[in-house]
Steps between C-alpha positions, in 0.01 A plus 500: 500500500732803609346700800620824381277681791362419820206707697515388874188539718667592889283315733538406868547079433361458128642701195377485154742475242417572146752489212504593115762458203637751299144553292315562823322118506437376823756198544417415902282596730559355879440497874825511681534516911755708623753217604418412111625788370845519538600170347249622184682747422843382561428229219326756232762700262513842584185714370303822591277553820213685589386502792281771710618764767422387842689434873713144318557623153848627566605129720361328174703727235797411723468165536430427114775726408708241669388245232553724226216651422613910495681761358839258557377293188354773281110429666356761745267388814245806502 
């Protein structure tokens, strides 16, 4: 199972996390609380992420850049 692209729903304390492989098959779908999230990612090789436009969106493309997950390692955050 190789996440190859993650779609991240921004919430106040629960985000939704749904990933697929390179054919588009859902591979994980999961409930994460923020102080979850972090240490998620920092474990997960680096993929792309979608995530909507609102108020955190930028923090969050930040912070998961840190882990690898942007332009850095050939993935975009959008």
């Amino acid at each position: 199972m190789k996440i190859t692209t993650i779609g991240i729903d921004l919430a106040k304390e629960v985000f939704q996390i749904h990933a697929v492989d390179m054919h588009g098959k859902a591979v994980l779908r999961k409930k994460l609380r923020r102080s979850e999230i972090a240490r998620f990612f920092a474990n997960l090789e680096a993929c792309l992420i979608g995530m909507e436009a609102c108020g955190s969106a930028h923090h969050w493309a930040r912070k998961l850049e840190l882990y690898g997950h942007g332009e850095a390692h050939g993935t975009t955050i959008r």
